[in-house]
N, CA, C and O atoms as a CHARMM CRD file, in Angstrom:
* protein
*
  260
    1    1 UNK  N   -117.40700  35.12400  -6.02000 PROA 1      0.00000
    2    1 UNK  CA  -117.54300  35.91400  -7.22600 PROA 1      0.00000
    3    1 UNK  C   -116.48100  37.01200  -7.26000 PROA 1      0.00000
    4    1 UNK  O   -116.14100  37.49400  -8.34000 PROA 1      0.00000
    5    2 UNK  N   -115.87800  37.47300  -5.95000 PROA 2      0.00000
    6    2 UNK  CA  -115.27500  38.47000  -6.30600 PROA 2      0.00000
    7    2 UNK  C   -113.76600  38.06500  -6.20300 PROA 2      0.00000
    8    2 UNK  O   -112.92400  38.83800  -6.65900 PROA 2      0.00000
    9    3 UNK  N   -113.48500  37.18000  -5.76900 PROA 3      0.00000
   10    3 UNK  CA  -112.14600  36.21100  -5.99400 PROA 3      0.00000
   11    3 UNK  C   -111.54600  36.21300  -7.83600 PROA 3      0.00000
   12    3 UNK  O   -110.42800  36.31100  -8.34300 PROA 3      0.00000
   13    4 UNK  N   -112.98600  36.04900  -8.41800 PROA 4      0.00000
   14    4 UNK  CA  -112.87100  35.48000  -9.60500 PROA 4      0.00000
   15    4 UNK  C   -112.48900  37.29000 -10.31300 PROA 4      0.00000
   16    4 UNK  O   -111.97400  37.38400 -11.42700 PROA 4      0.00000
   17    5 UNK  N   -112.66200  37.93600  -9.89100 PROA 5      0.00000
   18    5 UNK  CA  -112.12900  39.26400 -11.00800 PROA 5      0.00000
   19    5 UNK  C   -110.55800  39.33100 -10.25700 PROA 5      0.00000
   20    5 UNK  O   -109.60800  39.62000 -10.98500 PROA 5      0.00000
   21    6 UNK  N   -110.31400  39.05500  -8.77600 PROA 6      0.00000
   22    6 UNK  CA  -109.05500  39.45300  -8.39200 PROA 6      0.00000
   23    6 UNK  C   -108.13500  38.96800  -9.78300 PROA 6      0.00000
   24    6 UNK  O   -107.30600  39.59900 -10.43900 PROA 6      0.00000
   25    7 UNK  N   -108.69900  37.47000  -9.93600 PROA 7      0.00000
   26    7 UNK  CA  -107.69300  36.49800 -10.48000 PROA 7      0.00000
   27    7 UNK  C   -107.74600  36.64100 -12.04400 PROA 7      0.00000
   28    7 UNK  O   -107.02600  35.82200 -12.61500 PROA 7      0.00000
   29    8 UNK  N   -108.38800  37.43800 -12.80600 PROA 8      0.00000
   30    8 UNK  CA  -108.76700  37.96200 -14.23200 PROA 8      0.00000
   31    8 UNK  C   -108.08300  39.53200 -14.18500 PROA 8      0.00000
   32    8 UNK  O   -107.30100  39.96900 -15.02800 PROA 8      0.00000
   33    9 UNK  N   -108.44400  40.06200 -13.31200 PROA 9      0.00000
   34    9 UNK  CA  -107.03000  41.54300 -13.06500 PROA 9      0.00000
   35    9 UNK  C   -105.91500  41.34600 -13.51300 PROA 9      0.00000
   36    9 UNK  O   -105.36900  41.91400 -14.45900 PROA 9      0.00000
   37   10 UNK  N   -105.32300  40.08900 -12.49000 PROA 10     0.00000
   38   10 UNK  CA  -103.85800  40.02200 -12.36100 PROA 10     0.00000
   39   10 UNK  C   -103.47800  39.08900 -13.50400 PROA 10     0.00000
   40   10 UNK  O   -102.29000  38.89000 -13.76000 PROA 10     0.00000
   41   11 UNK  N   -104.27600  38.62000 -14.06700 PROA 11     0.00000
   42   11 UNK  CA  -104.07600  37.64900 -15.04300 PROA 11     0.00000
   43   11 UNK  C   -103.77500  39.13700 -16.35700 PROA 11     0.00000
   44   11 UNK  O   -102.69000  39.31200 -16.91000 PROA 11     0.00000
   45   12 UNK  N   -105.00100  40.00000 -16.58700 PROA 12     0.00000
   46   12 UNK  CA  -104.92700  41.12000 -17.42300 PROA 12     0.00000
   47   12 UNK  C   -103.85300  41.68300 -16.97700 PROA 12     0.00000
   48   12 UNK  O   -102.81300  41.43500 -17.58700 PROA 12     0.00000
   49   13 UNK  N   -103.81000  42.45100 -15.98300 PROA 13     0.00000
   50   13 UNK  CA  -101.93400  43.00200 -16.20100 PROA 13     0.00000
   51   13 UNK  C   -100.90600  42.23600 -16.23600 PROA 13     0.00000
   52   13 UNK  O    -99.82900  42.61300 -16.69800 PROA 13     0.00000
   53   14 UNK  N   -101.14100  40.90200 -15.68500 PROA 14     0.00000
   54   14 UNK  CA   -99.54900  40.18300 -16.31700 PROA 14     0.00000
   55   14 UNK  C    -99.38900  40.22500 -17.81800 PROA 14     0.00000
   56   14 UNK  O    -98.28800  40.55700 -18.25800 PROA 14     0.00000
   57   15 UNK  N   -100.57700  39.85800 -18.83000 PROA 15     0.00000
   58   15 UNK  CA  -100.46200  39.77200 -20.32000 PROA 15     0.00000
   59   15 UNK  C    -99.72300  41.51400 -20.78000 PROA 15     0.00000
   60   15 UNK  O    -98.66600  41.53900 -21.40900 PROA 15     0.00000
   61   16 UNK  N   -100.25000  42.50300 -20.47800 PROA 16     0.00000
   62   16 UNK  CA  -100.13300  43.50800 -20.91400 PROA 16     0.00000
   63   16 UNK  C    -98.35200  44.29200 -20.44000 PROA 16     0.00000
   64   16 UNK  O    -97.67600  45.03300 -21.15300 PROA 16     0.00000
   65   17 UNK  N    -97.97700  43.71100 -18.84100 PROA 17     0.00000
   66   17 UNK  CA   -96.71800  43.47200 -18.65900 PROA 17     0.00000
   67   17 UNK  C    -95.99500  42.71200 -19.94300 PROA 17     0.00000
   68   17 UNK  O    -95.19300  43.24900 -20.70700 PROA 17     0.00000
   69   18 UNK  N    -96.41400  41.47300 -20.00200 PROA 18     0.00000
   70   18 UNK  CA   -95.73400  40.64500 -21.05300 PROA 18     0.00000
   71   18 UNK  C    -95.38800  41.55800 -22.37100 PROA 18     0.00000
   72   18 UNK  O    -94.34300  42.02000 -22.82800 PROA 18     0.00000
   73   19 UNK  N    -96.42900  41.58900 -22.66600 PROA 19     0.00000
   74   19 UNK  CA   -96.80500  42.38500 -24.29500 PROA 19     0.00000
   75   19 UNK  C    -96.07700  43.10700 -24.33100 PROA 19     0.00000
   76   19 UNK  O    -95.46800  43.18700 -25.39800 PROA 19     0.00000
   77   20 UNK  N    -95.64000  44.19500 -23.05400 PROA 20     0.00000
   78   20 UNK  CA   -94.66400  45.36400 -23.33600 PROA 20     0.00000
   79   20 UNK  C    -93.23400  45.12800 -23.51800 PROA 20     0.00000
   80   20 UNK  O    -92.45500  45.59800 -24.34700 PROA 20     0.00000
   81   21 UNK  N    -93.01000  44.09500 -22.32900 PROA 21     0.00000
   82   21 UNK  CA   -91.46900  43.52700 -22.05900 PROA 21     0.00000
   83   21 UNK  C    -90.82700  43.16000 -23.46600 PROA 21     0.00000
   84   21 UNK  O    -89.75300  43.50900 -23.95400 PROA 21     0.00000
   85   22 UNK  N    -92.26200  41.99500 -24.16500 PROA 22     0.00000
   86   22 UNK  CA   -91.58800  41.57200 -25.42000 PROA 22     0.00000
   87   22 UNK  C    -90.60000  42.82600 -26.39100 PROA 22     0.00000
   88   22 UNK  O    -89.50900  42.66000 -26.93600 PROA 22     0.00000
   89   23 UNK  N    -91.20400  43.69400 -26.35300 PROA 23     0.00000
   90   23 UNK  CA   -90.57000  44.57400 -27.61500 PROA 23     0.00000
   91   23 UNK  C    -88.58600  45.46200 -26.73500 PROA 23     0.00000
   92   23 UNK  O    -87.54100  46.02700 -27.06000 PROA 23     0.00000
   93   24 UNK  N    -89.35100  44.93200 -25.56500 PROA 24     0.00000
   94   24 UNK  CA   -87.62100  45.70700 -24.78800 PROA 24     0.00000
   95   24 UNK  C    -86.86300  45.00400 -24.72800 PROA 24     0.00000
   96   24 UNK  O    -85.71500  45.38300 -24.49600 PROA 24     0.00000
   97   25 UNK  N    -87.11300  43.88100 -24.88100 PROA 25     0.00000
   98   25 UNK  CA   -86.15600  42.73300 -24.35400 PROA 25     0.00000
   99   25 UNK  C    -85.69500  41.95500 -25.69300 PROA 25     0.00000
  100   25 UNK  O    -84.67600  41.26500 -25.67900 PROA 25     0.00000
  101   26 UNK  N    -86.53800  42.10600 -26.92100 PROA 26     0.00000
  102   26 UNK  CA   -86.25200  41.19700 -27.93700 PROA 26     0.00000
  103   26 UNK  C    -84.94800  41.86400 -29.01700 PROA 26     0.00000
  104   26 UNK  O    -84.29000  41.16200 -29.78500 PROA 26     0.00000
  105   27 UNK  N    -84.80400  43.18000 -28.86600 PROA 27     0.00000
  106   27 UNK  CA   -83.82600  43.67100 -29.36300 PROA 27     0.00000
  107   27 UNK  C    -82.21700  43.45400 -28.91600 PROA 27     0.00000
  108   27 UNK  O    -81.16900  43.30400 -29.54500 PROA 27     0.00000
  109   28 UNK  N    -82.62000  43.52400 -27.33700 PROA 28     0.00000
  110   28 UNK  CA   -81.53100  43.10600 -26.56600 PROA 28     0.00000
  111   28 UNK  C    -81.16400  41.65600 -27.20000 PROA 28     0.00000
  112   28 UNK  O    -80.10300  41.66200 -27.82400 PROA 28     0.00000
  113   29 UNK  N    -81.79300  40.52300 -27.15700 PROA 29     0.00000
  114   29 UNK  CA   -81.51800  39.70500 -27.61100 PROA 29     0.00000
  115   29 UNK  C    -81.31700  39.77200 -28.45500 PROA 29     0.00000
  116   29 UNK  O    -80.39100  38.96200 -28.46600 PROA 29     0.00000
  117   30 UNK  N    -81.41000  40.24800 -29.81800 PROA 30     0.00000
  118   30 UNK  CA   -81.05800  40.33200 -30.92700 PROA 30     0.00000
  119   30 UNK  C    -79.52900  41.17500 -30.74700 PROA 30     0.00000
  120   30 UNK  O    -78.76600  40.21700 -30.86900 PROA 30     0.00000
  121   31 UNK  N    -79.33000  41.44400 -30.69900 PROA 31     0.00000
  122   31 UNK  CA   -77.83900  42.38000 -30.22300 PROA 31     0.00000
  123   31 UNK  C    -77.17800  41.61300 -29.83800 PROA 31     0.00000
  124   31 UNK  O    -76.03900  41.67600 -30.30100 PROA 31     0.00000
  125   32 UNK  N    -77.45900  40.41200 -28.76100 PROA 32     0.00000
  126   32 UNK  CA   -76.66300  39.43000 -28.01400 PROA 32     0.00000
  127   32 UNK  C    -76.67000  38.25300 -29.17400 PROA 32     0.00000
  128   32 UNK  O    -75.81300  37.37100 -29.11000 PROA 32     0.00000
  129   33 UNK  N    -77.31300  38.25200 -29.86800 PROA 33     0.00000
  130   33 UNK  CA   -77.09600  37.56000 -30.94900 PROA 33     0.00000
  131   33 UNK  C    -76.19900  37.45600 -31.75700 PROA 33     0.00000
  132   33 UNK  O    -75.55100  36.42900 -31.95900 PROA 33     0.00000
  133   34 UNK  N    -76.03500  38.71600 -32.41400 PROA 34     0.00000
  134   34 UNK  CA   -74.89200  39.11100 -33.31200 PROA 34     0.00000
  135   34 UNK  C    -73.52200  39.22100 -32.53100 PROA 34     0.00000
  136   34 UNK  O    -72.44900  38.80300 -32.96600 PROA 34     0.00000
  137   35 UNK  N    -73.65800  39.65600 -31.68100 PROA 35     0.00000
  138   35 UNK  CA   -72.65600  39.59700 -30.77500 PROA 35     0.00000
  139   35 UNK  C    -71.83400  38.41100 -30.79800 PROA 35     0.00000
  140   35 UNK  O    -70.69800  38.31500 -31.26400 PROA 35     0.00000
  141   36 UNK  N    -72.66500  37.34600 -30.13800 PROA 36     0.00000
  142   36 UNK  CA   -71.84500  35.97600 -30.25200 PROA 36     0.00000
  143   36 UNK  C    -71.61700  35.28500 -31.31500 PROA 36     0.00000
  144   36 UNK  O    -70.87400  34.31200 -31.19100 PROA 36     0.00000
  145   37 UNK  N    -72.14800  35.57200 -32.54300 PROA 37     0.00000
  146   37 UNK  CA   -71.97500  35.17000 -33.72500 PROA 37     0.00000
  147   37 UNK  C    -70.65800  35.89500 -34.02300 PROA 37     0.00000
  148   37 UNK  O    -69.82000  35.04100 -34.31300 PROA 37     0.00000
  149   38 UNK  N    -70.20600  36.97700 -34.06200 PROA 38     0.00000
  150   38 UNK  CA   -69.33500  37.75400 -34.66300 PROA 38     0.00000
  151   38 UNK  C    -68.35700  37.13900 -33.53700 PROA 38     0.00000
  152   38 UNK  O    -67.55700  36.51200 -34.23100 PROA 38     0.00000
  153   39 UNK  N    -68.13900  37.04100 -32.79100 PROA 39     0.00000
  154   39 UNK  CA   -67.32300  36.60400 -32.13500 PROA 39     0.00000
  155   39 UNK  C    -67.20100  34.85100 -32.83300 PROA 39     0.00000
  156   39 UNK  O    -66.04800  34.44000 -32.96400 PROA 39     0.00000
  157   40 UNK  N    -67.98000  34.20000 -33.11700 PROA 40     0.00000
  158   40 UNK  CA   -67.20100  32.90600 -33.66200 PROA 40     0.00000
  159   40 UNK  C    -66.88400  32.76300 -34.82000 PROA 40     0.00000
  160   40 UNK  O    -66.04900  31.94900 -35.21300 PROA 40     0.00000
  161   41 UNK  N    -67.60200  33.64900 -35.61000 PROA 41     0.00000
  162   41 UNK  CA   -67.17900  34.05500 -36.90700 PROA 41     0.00000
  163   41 UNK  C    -65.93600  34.54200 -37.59500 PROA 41     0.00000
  164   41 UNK  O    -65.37900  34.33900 -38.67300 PROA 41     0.00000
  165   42 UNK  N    -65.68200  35.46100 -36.23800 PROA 42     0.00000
  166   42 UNK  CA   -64.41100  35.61400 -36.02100 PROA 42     0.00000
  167   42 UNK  C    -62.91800  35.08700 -35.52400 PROA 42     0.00000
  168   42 UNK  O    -61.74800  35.42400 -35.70700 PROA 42     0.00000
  169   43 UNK  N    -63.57700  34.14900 -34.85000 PROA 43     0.00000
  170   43 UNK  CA   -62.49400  33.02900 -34.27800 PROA 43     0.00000
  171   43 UNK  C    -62.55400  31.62200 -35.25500 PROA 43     0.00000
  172   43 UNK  O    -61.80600  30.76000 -34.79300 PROA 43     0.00000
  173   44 UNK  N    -63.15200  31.26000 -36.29100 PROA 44     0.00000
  174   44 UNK  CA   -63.22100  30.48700 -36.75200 PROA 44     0.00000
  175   44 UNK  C    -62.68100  30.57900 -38.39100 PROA 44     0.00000
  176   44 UNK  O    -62.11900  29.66000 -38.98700 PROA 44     0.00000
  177   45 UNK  N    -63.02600  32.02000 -38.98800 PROA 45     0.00000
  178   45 UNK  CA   -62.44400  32.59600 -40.08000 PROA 45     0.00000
  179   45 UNK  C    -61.12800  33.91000 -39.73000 PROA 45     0.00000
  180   45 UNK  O    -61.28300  35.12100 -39.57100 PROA 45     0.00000
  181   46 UNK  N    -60.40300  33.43100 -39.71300 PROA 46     0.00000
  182   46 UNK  CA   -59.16500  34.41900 -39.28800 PROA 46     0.00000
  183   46 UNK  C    -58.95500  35.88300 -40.25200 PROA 46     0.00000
  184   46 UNK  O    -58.68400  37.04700 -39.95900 PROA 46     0.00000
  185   47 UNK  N    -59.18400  35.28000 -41.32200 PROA 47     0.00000
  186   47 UNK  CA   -58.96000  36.61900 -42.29100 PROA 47     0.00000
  187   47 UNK  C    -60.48200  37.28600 -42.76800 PROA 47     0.00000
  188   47 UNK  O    -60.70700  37.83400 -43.84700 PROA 47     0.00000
  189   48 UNK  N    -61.48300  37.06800 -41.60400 PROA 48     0.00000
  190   48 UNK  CA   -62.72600  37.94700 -41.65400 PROA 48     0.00000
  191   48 UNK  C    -62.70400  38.87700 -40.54700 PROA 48     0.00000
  192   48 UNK  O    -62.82100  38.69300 -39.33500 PROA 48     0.00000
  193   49 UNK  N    -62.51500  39.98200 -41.28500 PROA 49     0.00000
  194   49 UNK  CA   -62.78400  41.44300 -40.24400 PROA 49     0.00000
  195   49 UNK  C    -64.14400  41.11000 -39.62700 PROA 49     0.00000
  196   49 UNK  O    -65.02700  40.33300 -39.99000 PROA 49     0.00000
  197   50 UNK  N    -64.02100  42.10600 -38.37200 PROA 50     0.00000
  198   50 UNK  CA   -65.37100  42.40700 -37.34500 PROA 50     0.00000
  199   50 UNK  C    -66.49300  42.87600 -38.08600 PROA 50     0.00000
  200   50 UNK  O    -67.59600  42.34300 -38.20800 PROA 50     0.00000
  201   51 UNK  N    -65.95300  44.22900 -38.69300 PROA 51     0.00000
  202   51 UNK  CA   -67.23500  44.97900 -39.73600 PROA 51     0.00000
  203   51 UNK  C    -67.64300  43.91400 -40.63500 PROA 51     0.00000
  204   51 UNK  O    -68.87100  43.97300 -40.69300 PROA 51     0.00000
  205   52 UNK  N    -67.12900  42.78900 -41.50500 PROA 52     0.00000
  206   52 UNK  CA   -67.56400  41.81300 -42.37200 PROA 52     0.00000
  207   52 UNK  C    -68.45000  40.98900 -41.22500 PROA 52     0.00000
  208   52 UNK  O    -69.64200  41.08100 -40.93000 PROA 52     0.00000
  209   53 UNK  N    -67.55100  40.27600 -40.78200 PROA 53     0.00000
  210   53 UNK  CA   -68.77700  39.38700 -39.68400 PROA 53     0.00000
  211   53 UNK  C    -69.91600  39.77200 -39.22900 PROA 53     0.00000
  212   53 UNK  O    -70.87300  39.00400 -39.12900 PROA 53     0.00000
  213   54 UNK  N    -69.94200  40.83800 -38.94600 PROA 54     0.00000
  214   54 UNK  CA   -71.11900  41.79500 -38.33200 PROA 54     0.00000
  215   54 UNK  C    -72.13500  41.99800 -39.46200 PROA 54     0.00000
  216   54 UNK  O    -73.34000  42.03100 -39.21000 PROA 54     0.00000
  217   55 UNK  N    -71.69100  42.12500 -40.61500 PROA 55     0.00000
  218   55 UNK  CA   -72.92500  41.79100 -41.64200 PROA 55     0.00000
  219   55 UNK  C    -72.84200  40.97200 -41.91200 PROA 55     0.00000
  220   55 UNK  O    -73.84600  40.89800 -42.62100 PROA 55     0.00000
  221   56 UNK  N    -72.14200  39.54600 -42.00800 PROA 56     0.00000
  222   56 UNK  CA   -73.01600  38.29100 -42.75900 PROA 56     0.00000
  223   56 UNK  C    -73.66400  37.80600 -41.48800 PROA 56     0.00000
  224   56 UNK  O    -74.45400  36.87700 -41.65400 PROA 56     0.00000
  225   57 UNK  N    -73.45800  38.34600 -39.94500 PROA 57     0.00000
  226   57 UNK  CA   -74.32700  37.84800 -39.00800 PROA 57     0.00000
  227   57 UNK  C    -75.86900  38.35000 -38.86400 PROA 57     0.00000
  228   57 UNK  O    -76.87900  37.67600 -38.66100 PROA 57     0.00000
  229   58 UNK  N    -75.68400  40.10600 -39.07700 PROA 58     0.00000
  230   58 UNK  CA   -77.00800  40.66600 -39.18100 PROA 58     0.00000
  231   58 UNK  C    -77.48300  39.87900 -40.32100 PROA 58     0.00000
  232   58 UNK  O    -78.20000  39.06800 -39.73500 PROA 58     0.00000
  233   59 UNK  N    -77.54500  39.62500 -41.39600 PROA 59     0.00000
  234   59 UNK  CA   -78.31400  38.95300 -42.50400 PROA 59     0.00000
  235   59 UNK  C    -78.75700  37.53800 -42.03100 PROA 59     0.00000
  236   59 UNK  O    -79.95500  37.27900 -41.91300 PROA 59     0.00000
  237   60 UNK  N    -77.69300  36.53200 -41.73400 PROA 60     0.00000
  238   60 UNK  CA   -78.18800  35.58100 -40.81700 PROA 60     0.00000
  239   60 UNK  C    -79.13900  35.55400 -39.95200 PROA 60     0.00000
  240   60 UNK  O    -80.05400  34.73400 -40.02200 PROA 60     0.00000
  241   61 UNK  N    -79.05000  36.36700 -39.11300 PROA 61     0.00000
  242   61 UNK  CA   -79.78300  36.11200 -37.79000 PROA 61     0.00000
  243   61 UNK  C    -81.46500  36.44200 -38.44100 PROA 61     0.00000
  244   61 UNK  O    -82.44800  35.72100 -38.26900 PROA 61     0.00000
  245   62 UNK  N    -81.39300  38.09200 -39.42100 PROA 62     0.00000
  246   62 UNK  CA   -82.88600  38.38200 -39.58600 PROA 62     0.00000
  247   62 UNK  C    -83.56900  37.95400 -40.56500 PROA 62     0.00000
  248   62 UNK  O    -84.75100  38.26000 -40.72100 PROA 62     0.00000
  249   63 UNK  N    -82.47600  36.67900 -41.87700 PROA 63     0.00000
  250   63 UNK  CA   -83.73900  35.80900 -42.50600 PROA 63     0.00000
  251   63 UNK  C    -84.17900  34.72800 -41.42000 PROA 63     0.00000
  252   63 UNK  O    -85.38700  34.67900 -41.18900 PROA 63     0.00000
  253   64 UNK  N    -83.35900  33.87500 -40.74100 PROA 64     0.00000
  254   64 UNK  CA   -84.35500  33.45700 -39.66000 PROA 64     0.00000
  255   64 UNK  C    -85.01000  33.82400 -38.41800 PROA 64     0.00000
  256   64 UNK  O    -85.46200  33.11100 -37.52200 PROA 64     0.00000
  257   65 UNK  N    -84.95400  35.41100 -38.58600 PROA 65     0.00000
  258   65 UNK  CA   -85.98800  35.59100 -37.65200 PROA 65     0.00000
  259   65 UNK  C    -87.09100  35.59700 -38.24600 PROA 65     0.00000
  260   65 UNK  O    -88.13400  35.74200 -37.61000 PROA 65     0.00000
């Protein structure tokens, strides 16, 4: 019986670990997103500035998010 709360503890703070990580980590990714977009955006359209790429990527990326 008391096995069974060890394993419902650690189960409860891993979710609540999770839950937090999500919101630190998903921005990062989102950043690394645009990032590599603007970079092919940029290598693929020659006469598109960084500042242009950088917004038709932010618009991209957050209707499909």
């Amino acid at each position: 019986m008391y096995k069974n709360y060890k394993i419902w503890l650690f189960f409860g703070a891993a979710l609540i670990f999770l839950y937090l990580s999500v919101g630190k980590y998903e921005e990062f990714s989102i950043k690394k997103s645009i990032s590599a977009c603007v970079l092919a955006k940029s290598k693929i359209k020659k006469d598109l500035s960084p500042q242009e790429a950088r917004k038709v990527c932010e618009l991209e990326i957050k209707q499909n998010k």
